[in-house]
Every structure is written in C-alpha cells, then in structure tokens.
C-alpha positions in Angstrom: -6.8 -29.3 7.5 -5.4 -28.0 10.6 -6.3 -29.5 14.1 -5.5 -28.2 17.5 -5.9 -30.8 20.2 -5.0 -28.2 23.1 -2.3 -27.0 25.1 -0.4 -26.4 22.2 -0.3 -29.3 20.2 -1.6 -28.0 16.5 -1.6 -30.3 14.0 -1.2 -29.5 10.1 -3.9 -32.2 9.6 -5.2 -35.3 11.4 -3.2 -38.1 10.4 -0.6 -38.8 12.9 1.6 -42.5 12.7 0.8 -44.5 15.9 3.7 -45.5 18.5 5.7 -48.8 17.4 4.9 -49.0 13.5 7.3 -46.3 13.0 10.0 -46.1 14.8 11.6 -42.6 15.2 10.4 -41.3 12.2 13.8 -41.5 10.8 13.2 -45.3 9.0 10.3 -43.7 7.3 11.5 -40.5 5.3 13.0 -42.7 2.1 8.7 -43.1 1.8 7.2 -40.1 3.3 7.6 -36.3 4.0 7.4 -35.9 7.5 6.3 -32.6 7.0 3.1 -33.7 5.4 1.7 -35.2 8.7 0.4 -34.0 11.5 2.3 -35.8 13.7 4.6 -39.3 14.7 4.3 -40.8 17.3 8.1 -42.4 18.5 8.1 -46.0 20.0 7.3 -47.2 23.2 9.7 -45.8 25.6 10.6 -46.8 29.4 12.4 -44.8 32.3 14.7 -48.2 32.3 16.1 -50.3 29.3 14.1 -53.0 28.3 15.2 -56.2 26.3 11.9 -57.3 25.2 10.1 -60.3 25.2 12.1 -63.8 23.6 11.6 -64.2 19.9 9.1 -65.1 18.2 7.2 -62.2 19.2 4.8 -62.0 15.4 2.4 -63.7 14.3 0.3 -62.8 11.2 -3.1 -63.6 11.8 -6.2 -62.9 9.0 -6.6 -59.2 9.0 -4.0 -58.3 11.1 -0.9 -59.1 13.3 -0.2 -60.3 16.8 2.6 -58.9 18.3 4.9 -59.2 21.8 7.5 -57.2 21.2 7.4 -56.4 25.2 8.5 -52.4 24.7 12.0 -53.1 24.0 13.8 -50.0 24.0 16.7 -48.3 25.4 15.2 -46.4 27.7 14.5 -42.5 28.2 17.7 -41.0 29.4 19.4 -42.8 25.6 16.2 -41.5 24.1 17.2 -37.9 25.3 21.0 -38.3 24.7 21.3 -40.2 21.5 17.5 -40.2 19.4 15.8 -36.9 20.2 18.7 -34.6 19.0 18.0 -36.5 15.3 14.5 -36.2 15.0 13.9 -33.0 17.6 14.3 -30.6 14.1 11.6 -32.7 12.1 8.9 -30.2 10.2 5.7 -32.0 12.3 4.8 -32.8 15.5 6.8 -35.5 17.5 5.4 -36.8 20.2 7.2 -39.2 23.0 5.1 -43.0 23.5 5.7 -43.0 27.4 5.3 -46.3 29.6 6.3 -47.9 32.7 6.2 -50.8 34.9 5.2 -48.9 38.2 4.0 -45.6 39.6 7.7 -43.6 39.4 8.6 -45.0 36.1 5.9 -42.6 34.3 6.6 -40.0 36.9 10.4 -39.5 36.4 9.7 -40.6 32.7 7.7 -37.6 32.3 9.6 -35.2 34.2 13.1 -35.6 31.8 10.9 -35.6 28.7 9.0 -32.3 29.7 13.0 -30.8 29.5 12.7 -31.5 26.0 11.6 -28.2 23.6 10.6 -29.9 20.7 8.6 -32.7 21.8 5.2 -30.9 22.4 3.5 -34.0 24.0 3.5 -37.3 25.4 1.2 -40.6 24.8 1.2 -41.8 27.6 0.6 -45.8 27.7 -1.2 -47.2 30.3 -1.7 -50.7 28.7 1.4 -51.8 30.1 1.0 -54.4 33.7 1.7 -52.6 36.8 4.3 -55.0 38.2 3.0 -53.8 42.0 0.0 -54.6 41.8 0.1 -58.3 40.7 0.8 -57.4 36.9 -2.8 -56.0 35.9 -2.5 -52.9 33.6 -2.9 -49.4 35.0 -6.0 -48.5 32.4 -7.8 -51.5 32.8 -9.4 -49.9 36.2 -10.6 -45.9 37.4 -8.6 -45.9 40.1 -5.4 -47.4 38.4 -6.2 -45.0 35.3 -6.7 -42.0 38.0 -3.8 -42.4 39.7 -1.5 -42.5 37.1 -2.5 -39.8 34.8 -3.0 -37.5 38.0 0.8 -38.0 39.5 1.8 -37.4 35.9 0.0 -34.5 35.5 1.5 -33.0 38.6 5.5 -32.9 36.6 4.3 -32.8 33.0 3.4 -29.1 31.9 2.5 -29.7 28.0 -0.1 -31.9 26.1 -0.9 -35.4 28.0 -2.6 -37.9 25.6 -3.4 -41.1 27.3 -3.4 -43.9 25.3 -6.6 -46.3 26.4 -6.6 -50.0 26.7 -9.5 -51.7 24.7 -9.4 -54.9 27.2 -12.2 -53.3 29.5 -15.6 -53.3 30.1 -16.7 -50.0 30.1 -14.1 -47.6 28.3 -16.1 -44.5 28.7 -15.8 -44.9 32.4 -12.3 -45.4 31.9 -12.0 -42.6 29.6 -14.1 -40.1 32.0 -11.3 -41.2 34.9 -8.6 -39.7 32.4 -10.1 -36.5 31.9 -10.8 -36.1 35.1 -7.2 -36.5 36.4 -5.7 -34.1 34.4 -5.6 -35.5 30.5 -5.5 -33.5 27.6 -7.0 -35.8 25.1 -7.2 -39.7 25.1 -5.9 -42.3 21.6 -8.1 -45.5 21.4 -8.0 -48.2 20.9 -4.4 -50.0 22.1 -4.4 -53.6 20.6 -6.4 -56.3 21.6 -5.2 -59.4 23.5 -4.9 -62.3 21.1 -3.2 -65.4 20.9 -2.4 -67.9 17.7 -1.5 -71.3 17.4 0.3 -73.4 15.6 -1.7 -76.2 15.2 0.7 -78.8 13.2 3.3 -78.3 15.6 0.8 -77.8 18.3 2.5 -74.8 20.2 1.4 -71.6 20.6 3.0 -68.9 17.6 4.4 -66.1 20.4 7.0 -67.0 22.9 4.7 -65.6 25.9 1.4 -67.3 24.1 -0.5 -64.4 24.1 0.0 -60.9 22.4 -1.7 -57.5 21.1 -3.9 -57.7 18.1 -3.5 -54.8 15.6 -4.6 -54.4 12.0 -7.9 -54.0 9.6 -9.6 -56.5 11.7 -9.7 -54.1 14.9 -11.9 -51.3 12.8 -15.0 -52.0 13.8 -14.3 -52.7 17.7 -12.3 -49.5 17.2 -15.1 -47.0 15.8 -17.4 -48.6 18.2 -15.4 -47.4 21.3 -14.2 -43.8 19.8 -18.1 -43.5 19.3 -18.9 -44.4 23.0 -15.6 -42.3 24.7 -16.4 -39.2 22.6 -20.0 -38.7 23.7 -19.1 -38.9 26.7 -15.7 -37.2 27.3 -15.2 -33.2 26.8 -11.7 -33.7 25.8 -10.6 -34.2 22.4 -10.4 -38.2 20.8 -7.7 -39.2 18.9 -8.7 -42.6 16.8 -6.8 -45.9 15.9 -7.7 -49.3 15.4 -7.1 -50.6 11.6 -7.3 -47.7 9.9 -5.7 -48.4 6.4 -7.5 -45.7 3.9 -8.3 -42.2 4.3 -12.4 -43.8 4.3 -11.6 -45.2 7.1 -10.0 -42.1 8.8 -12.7 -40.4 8.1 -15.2 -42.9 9.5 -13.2 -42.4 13.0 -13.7 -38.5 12.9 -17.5 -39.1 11.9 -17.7 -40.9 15.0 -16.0 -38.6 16.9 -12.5 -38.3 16.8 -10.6 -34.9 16.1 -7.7 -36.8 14.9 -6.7 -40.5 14.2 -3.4 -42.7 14.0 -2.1 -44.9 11.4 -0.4 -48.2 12.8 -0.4 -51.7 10.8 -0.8 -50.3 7.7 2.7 -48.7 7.6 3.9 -52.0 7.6 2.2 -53.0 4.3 2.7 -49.6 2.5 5.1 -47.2 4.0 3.4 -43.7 2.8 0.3 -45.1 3.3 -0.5 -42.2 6.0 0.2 -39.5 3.6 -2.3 -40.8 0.6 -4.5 -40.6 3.7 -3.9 -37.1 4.4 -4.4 -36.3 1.1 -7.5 -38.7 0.7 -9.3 -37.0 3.6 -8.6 -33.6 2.2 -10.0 -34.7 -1.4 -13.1 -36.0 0.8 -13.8 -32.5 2.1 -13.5 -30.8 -0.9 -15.9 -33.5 -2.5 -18.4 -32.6 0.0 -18.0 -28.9 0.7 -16.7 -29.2 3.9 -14.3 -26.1 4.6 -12.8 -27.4 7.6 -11.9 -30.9 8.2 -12.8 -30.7 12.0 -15.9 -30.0 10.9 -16.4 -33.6 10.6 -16.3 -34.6 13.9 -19.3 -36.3 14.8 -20.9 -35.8 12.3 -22.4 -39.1 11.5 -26.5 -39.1 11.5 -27.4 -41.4 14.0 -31.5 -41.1 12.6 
C-alpha cells in the first residue's frame, strides 16, 4: 500500500485527510489511528494571524457544504511554538497547509516551516486572492502560479505540493506552470466558488455571499480534472474533490492520481478515511493487484 510522492515524502498508503476538515490531527484520534494513514494534512496556515471571515461562514447545500471560513488561524510562528511540538511525534506524515495574502507571505512562510524536522512537506495553497494584485488568486493564472511556486522553491528544500484552484479554464496549463517552477506534486481540486440563498428571508446564507463548495457533489468535476492534469503533468497527482468511500478513492487513482485526500466526509463520519484505507486495500486484493500504485491510470479509455 505504500506510496512515495518524491523527495522523501513516503506514504504507508494513499489516503491522506485534506487541509481544514481536520484540524491538527489532534481532534481526530478519539475516531482514528493516525498511524493508519498515510498522511494529515493541518489547517490552512498564514505567515500573519488571521480572524476569519464574520459568522455565518456554512451553509449546507444538497450534496455538500459552502464554506467561508477565510483561513482563520493563528498564524505560523504560534503554529511553530505552540501546535507543531503536539503533533510533530505523530506515527504518519504531517504535512503544513501553507497560504498567504502576497508574494513574502508564502516566502517567509516557507522558510520557518522548512526548520521544522518532522513536517516532511508543505501544501501549498494558491487559491487564496493576491491582495496586490487587485485580489485575484495566485493559481488562477501561469504567471501568478509561476511566480509563486518558483520564489518558494528557492527557500523550501523538502516536498512542495501545490494545491490547484478548480475556478480556471484550463487546469493542465495551470498545472504544467507548477511543475515547471519547481513543484513536487500538485492536490486538485480546491473547492468550488458557490453561493446560497436564503430565499424566505431573501439574503444571501454566507456573510461575504459567496464561498468554496466542497462535498460528494464536487466528484465528478474532480475526476474530470485529476484525469486532464495527470496526462499531462510528469509529476505525481494527489486527488480530492468529494471523495467519501474507498470506490471513490479508487476512481481518482484510476484516473490518475497516486494518492487522494479525504475532506467533507470527515465531517459526516470521523474514521471515514481509515474504512477507506482499508476499502482500497480489500479492492486490490479482490483484483490481484500487488501494489496499489499499480492503479494509477489504469482506467480503459477504449
């Protein structure tokens, strides 16, 4: 079952938890054994503190969830002081959710977390709006995509995943601009922008309006573009995008991906990633398959 993405980051199987559906890892392990993952992936962090966005920031919406949570977090220098010396001893990979609102944020961001021995890797988020150049999102363009992942690259020595922003036109263009500027593997798809409203009280449901769509309803937009980036990106493809069964995780390494996320679904059953685990390695023994990576791509397009 194991999986090794590069530059050191091995994992004991695919299944990792995606960034902001479980926290530090530390909220989970009354429901799951850590060390039966291949990975967590902590919450969105930022160089500075962030409050957030103004409540409401949820919104269930058929099939999934709308969310505008707005990163809050304490930022990396707590992170480093006060979280990572509680999780840095967990029995699976751990791997650091970076954003930022401008160029320097992800560069000093990277530089203190690269200090840190037992975080092997960094997600690095490039969904978020880059506040100098009018608010449009770093991924959502080659050159913002390039630029970003190359200056990190530059101060960050271990395994760089770049998380990719479904809100595009073309993501293998926008994945091909990652690899090329120094990235290790890319994670698709981030949420979709949504919005919900309420219509008796005719307002809309999130205090900003609009939000990221997550959950089972994402699946097919989200096997369509881990298809597309991993024909034509050399690097390895992590999968997300309403994955909720170990079927579905499967479906996303048939496609393509070496390894996938879980994110929605631990809301609505908390050790729902390892009955995946365990699903997808019932699957291969069903079917002969001796390795699990073996998988990858496999699906007969004839």
């Amino acid at each position: 079952m194991t999986i090794d993405l590069g530059r050191g980051l091995v994992l004991r199987n695919p299944v990792m938890t995606a960034s902001g559906t479980f926290g530090y890892g530390e909220e989970y392990t009354d429901f799951v054994d850590l060390a039966q993952l291949g990975g967590i992936i902590v919450k969105g962090t930022t160089l500075h503190p962030r409050e957030g966005n103004p409540y409401p920031r949820m919104a269930e919406t058929p099939s999934g969830m709308l969310n505008c949570v707005g990163l809050q977090n304490k930022g990396v220098p707590y992170f480093i002081d006060n979280i990572y010396p509680r999780i840095k001893d967990f029995d699976t990979n751990v791997l650091l959710n970076l954003s930022g609102s401008c160029l320097d944020d992800y560069v000093k961001g990277a530089e203190m977390v690269d200090a840190l021995d037992r975080i092997p890797a960094i997600e690095l988020n490039v969904s978020c709006p880059n506040v100098k150049q009018g608010g449009m999102a770093f991924g959502v363009t080659t050159a913002g995509i390039s630029q970003v992942v190359s200056e990190v690259r530059k101060v960050y020595h271990k395994h760089l995943m770049v998380k990719l922003s479904p809100n595009v036109t073309n993501i293998a263009e926008i994945a091909l601009a990652a690899e090329a500027s120094g990235a290790d593997s890319v994670s698709l798809i981030n949420t979709l922008m949504g919005m919900a409203i309420d219509a008796e009280r005719r307002k809309p449901k999130l205090s900003v309006i609009t939000g990221g769509l997550s959950g089972a309803c994402l699946k097919p937009v989200a096997l369509r573009m881990v298809w597309q980036v991993a024909k034509a990106v050399k690097i390895p493809v992590v999968g997300l995008g309403g994955i909720s069964n170990a079927t579905d995780a499967v479906e996303f390494m048939l496609a393509g991906a070496s390894a996938i996320e879980i994110g929605t679904a631990n809301f609505i059953d908390p050790a729902v990633s390892v009955k995946v685990a365990k699903g997808m390695e019932e699957y291969c023994e069903r079917y002969g398959f001796v390795n699990v990576a073996d998988l990858k791509g496999l699906i007969n397009e004839q």
